[in-house]
C-alpha positions as a printed NumPy array, in Angstrom:
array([[ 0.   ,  0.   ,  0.   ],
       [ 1.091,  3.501, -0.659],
       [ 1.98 ,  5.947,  2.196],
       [-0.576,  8.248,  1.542],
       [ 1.588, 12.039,  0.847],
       [ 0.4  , 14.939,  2.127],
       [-1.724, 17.086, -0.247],
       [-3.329, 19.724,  1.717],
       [-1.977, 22.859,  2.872],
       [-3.794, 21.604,  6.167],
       [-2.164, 18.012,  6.054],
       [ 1.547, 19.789,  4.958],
       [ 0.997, 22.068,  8.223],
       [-0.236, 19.089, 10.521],
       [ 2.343, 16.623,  9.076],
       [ 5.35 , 19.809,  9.291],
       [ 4.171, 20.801, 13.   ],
       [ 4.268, 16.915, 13.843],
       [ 7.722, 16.492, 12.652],
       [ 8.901, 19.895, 14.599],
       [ 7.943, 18.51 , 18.151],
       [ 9.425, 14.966, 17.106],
       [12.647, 15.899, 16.266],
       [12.57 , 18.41 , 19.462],
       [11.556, 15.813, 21.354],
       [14.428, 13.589, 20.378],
       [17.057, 16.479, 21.41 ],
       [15.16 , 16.69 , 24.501],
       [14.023, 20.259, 24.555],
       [10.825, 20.831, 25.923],
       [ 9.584, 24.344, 25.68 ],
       [ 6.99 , 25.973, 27.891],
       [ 3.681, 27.335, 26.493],
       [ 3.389, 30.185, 24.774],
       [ 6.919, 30.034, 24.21 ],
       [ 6.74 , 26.901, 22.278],
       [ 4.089, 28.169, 20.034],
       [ 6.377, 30.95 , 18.939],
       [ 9.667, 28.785, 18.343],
       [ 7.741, 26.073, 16.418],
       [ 6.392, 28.495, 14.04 ],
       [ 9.982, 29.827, 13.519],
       [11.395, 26.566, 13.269],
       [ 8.514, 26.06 , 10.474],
       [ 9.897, 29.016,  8.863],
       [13.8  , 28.52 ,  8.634],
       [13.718, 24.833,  9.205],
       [16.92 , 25.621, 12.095],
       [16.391, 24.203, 15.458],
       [18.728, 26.629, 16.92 ],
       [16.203, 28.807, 17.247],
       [14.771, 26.934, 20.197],
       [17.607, 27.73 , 22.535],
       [18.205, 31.225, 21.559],
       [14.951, 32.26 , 21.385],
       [14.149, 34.032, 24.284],
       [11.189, 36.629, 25.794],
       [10.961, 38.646, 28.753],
       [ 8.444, 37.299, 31.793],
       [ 5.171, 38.064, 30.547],
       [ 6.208, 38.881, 26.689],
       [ 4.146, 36.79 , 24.623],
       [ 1.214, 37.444, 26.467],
       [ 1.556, 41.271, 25.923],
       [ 1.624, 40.817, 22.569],
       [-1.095, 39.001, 22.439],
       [-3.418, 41.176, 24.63 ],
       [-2.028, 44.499, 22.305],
       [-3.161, 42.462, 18.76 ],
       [-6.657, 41.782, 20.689],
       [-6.681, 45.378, 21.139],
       [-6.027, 46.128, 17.67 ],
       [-2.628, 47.604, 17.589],
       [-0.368, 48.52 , 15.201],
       [ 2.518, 46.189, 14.204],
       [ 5.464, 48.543, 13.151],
       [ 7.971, 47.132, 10.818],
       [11.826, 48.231, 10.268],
       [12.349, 46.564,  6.547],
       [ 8.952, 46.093,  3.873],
       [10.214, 42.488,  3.74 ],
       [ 8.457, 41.971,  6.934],
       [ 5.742, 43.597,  6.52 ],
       [ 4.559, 42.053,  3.671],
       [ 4.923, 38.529,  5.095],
       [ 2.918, 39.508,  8.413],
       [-0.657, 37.513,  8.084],
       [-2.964, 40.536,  7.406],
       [-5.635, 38.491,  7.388],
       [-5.461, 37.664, 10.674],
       [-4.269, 40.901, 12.054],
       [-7.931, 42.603, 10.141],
       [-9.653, 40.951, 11.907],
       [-8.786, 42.827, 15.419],
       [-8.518, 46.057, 13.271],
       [-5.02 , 46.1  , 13.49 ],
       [-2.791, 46.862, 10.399],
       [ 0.789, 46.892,  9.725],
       [ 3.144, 49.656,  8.486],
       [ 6.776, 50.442,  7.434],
       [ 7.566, 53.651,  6.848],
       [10.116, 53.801,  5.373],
       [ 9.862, 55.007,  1.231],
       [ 8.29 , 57.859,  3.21 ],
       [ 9.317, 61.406,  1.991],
       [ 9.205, 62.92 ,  5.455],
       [11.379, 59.531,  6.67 ],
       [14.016, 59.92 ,  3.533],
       [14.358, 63.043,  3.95 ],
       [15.188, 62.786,  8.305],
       [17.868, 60.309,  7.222],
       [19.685, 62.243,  4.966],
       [19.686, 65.111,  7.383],
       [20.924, 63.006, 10.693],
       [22.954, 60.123,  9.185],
       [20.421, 57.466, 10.165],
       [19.669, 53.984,  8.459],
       [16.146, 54.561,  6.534],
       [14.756, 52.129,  9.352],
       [16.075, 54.007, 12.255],
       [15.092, 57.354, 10.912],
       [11.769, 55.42 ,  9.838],
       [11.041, 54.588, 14.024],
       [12.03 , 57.823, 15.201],
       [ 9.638, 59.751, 12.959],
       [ 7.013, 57.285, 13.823],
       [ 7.729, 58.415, 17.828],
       [ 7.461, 61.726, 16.975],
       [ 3.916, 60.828, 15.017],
       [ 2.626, 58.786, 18.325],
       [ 2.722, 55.787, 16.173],
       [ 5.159, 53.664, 19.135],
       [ 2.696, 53.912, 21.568],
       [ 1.002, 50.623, 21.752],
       [ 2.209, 48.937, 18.957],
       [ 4.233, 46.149, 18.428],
       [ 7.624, 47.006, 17.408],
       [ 8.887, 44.667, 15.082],
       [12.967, 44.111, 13.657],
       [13.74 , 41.556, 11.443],
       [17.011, 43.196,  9.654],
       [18.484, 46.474, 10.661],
       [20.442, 46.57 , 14.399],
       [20.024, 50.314, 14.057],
       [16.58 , 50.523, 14.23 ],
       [16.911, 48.196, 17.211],
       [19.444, 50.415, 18.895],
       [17.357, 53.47 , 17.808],
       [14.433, 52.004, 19.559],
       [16.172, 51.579, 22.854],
       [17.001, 55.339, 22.208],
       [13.506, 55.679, 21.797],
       [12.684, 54.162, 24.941],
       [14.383, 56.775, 26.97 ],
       [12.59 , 59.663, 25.888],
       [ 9.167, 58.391, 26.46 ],
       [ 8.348, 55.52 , 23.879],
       [ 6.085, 53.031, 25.013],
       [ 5.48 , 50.324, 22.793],
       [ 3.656, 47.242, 23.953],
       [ 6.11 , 44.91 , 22.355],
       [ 9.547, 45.009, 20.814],
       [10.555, 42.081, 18.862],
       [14.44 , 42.101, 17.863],
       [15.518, 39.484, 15.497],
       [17.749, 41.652, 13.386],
       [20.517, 39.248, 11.782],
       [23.887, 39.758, 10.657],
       [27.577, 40.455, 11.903],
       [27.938, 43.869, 12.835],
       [25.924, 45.445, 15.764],
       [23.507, 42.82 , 15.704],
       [23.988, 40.364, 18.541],
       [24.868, 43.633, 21.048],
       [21.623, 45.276, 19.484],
       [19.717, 41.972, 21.352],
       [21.686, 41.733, 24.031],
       [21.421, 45.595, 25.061],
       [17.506, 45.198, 24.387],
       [17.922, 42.077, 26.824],
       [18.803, 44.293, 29.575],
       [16.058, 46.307, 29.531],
       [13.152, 46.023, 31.914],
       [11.066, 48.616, 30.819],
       [ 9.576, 46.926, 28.005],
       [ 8.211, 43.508, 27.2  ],
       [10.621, 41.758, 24.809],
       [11.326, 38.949, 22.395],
       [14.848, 38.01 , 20.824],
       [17.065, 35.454, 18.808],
       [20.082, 35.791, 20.676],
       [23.305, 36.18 , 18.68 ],
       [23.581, 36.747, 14.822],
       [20.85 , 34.285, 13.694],
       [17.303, 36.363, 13.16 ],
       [16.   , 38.053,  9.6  ],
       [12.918, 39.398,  8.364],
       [11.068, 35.777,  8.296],
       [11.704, 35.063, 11.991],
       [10.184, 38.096, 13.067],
       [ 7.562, 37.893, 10.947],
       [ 7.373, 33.803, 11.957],
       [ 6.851, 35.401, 15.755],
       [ 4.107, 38.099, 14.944],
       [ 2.042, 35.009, 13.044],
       [ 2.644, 33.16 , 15.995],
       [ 1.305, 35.58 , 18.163],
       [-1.542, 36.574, 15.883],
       [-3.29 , 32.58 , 16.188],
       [-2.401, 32.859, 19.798],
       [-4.526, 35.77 , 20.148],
       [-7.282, 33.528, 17.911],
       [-6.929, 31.008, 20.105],
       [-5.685, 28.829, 17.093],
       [-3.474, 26.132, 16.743],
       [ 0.202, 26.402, 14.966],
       [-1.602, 23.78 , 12.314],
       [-4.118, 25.669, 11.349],
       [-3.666, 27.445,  7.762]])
């Protein structure tokens, strides 16, 4: 008889999700909840199960991101890479949305006038817009925007969420660890160099079905 194959995007997800907590299983990492609904959902994304022991979140992370997408917040992107692979389906239907503001005129124009990255200058004009407050701060790519946000931070941003996955080699892994430090603000990270635009877009899908009450599997 022939194994039957997986056909469905439903059966790929169940059968891909079933594999995840196998092979975790067999390295014998067992991750609490929510936590472990985030790192599958990365692992699902870049197929590297490194991300379950550097992915970490500050005590009570997850669920503030959860509670701020049930509210209908805005998700806040540093690179358009992410924002076009964050589920807007799922975010409509809190009345949430997701921007990055970057190719703005007001934005290009800060950069070239302070020597900021596009995405840093991009955050800071969105703080000076009131866009921070109660959004979900989201870095897949540029450490500067990360270490802009921080800046951020001290003069009176209050996002509900940061989430710093930025990856690369210079500035990146002190980017997560200075954001580490920080107890001001709920947090998640991918410690070290290892992150991108698909992780951190990975975590705000994850967080979007925990906020529907839905399962990794579902599609």
């Amino acid at each position: 008889m022939t194994e039957h194959v997986p056909v469905t995007g439903a059966e790929i997800a169940a059968r891909s999700f079933a594999i995840i907590r196998a092979e975790l299983a067999e390295r014998g990492i067992t991750l609490p909840q929510p936590l472990a609904t985030v790192v599958e959902r990365i692992i699902h994304t870049t197929a590297d199960f490194e991300f379950a022991t550097i992915t970490k979140a500050s005590p009570g992370a997850i669920e503030a991101g959860v509670a701020a997408l049930q509210r209908g917040c805005a998700v806040i992107t540093d690179v358009q890479m992410a924002r076009v692979g964050i589920d807007q389906r799922r975010l409509h239907r809190f009345g949430g949305a997701v921007y990055c503001f970057n190719d703005l005129p007001d934005v290009i124009q800060l950069a070239a006038a302070t020597g900021l990255t596009r995405s840093a200058a991009a955050l800071r004009w969105a703080h000076e817009q009131g866009h921070l407050t109660g959004a979900i701060v989201t870095i897949g790519n540029a450490p500067t925007a990360l270490f802009e946000v921080l800046d951020l931070l001290d003069r009176g941003a209050q996002p509900a969420l940061i989430i710093g996955v930025p990856v690369g080699f210079v500035n990146t892994a002190e980017s997560k660890a200075a954001l580490m430090a920080r107890q001001d603000v709920a947090w998640i990270v991918t410690a070290g160099r290892k992150g991108g635009s698909p992780v951190a877009t990975a975590i705000v899908n994850a967080l979007l079905r925990l906020a529907l009450g839905e399962d990794n599997r579902d599609v």
